[in-house]
N, C-alpha and C positions, 0 to 999 in steps of 0.2 A: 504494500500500500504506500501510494507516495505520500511528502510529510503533512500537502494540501489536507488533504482526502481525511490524513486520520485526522487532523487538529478537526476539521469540520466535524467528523463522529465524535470524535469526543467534544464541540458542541452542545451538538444534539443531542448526548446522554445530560451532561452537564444541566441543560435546560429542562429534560424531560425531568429529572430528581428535584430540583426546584419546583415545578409544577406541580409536582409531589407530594411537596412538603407545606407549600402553601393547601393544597387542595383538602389535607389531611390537619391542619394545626386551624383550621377553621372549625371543625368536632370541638377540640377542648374548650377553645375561646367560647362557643356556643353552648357548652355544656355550664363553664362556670355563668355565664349571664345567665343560661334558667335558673340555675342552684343559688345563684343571687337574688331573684327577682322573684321566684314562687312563694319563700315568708312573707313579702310585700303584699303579694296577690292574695294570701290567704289572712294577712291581717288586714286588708280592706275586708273581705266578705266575715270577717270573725265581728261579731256583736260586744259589747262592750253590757256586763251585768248591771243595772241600774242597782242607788244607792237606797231607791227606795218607789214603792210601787203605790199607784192612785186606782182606786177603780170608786165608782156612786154606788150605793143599791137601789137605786130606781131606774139604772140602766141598764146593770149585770142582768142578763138571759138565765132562764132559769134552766139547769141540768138535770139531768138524773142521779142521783144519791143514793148512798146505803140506805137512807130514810125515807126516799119520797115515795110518792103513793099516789092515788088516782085525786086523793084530797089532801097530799101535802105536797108542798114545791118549795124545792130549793133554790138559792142563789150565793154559788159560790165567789166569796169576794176575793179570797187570799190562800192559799195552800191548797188541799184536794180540791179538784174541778177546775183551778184558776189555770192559765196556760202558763204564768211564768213559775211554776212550782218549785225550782232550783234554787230560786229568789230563798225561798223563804225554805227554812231550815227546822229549825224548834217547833215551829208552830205547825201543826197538821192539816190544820184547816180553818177556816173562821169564814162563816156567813149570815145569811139572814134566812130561817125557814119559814112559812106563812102553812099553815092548817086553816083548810076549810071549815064552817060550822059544821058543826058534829063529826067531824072528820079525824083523822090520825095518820101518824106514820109509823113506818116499819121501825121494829125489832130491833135495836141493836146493841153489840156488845164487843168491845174493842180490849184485848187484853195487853196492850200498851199505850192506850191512849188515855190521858184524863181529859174529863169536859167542861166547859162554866156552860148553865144555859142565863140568859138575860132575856126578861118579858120585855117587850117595848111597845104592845098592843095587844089589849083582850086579855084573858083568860081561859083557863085548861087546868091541865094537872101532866105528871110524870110517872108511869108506873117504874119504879127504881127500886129492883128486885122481887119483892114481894109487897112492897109497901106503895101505898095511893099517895103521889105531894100534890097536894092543891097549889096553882098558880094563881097568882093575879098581875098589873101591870107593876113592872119595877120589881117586880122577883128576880133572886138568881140563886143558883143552884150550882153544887160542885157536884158533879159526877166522876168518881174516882173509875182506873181501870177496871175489867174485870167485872162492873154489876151493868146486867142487860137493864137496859130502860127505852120507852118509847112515850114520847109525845102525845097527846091527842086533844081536842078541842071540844067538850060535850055544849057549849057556849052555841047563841046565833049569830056569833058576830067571829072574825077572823083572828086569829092567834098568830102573834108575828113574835120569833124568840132569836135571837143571837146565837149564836152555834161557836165556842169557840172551840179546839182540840188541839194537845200538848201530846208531842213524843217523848213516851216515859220510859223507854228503851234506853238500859245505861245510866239512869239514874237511880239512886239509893231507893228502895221500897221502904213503903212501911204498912202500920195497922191500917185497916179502911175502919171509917168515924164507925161507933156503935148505932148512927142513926144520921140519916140526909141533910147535909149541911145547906140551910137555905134561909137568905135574912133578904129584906126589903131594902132599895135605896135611901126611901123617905127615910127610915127609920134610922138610918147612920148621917150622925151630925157634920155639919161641914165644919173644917179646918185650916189653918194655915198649915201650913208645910214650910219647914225652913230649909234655906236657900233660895226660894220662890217668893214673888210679890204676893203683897197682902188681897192685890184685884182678885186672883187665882186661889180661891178656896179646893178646899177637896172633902170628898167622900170616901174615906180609905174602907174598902167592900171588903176584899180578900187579899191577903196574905200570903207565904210560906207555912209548912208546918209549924215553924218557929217561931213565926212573928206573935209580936205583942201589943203591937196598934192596929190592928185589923180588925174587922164585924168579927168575917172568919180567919183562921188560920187552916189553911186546907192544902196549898200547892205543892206539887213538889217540881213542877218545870214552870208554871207561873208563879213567878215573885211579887207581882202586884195588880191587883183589880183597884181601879179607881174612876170615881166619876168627877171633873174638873166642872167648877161652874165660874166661870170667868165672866168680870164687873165688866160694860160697855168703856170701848177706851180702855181694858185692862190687858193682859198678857201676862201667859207662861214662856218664861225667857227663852229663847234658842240655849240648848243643851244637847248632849249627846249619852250615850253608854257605850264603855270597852264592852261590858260584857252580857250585854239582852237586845233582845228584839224588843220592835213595842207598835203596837196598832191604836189610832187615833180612829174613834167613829164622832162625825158632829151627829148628835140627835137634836140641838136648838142652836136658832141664831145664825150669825154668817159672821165671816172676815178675813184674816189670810193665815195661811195656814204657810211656817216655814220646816221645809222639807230640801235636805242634802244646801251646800254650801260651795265656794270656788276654794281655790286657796289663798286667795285674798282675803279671806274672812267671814265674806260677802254671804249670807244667808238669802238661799232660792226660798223667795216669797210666791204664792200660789192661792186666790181668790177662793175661799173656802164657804162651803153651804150646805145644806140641811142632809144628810146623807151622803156626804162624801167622808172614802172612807182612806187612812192612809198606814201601807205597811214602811216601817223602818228598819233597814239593818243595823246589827250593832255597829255604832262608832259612826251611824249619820246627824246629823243637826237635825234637831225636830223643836218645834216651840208654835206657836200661835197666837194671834193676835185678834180682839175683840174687836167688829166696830165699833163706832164711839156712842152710836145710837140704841145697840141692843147688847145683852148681855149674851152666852155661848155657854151649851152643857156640852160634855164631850166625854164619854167612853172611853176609856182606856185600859190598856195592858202590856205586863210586860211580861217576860219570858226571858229565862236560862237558853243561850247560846250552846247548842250541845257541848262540853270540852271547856265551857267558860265560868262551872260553879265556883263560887266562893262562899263557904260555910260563912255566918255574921256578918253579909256583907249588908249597908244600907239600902233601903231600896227609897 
């Protein structure tokens, strides 16, 4: 081969290996941009868990339940039924059930769950074991795991109860009361509460086992039932909890209600009315604010964060 001929072939090899190398070192580069860019793409489509969930109960759809019945209907606000169930942790459920006149609902018996029921219209009763509890409005009621009870309405007028239920899975047992723990709101006097302004009285309902300022001492994953009746123009401070959940129901009044916060400080404010109902995770801002024209009663509770008890702690 003359010296033309081969410098030309060896060219042409030269060239073809280049071609080569380019054609093939385009794989890697492509491979590291997807294995770059595919976290991006999945943390746009990933949801971020809210600090804290709104639903009304005059809007919630009503579901089918371990209780309803052809004459009782449920409406799941916050844990079983609700869709964001992840949200909420401790708490198992909380809604509003509505019995027909003369009507009832089903049977039930949950051997990890404890329950408060809270009347907020009409009257009924609770078969809770073997024993008849007459209801009226403002009743509440601790139903411990373990004792079957069902609802029912012998009234002609409609029976509207609060439904709340506690995962007692993992927490310490104890005795069940020797007889149905159930006291009235009226009946428990209002209070200040320290730490809290003088506007913001309370009705300390329920308790801990342990507690000693409560109607009842009954919970053992609810640390506190409480009814707030806040002055017009008055407020319960923005606050938080390390270590409870806690659900706001308004049953009177209107104003704004603050829920979750920036890190500015900045408390998310949120135009609050007669059935709107609000869950918090532990360690979100919660507080609320009276108009200046009306006064505000408000429902609440708290709850043991699974993994977050403290023996003695304040509530």
């Amino acid at each position: 081969m003359r010296r033309r001929d081969f410098v030309k072939a060896e060219a042409l090899l030269a060239g073809a290996s280049m071609d080569f190398t380019k054609r093939n070192s385009v794989i890697p580069v492509t491979l590291l941009v997807s294995a770059f860019c595919m976290p991006l793409l999945n943390a746009e489509d990933r949801t971020i868990d809210p600090t804290f969930l709104y639903r009304n109960a005059s809007t919630v759809r009503e579901q089918k339940s371990d209780i309803t019945t052809t004459t009782c209907h449920y409406r799941p606000l916050f844990g079983q039924g609700d869709s964001d169930t992840s949200i909420v942790v401790g708490v198992a459920r909380y809604g509003q059930a509505v019995i027909d006149p003369n009507g009832a609902c089903a049977t039930i018996q949950y051997p990890d769950e404890d329950q408060i029921y809270v009347v907020l219209e009409g009257s009924g009763s609770v078969t809770y074991g073997n024993e008849i509890v007459p209801l009226k409005k403002e009743d509440y009621l601790y139903i411990p795991a373990t004792i079957p009870n069902v609802l029912s309405n012998p009234s002609g007028v409609p029976l509207t109860v609060v439904i709340m239920g506690f995962h007692t899975k993992g927490f310490e047992k104890s005795q069940l009361p020797p007889q149905p723990l159930k006291a009235n709101i009226e009946d428990v006097p209002t209070q200040t509460v320290s730490g809290h302004p003088a506007a913001a009285r309370f009705r300390l309902l329920m308790g801990d086992v342990d507690s000693k300022r409560d109607r009842l001492a009954a919970g053992h994953v609810l640390t506190s039932l409480f009814l707030m009746e806040i002055a017009p123009d008055g407020t319960n401070f923005p606050h938080h909890h390390e270590r409870e959940e806690e659900i706001y129901l308004v049953l009177s009044g209107h104003g704004t209600m603050v829920a979750g916060g920036g890190m500015d400080g900045i408390a998310g404010r949120h135009p609050a009315k007669i059935g709107d109902a609000y869950f918090f995770r532990l360690n979100c801002t919660v507080g609320y604010y009276s108009a200046p024209d009306v006064a505000s009663r408000i429902l609440a509770v708290r709850s043991w964060y699974p993994g977050m008890v403290q023996k003695g702690a304040q509530h």
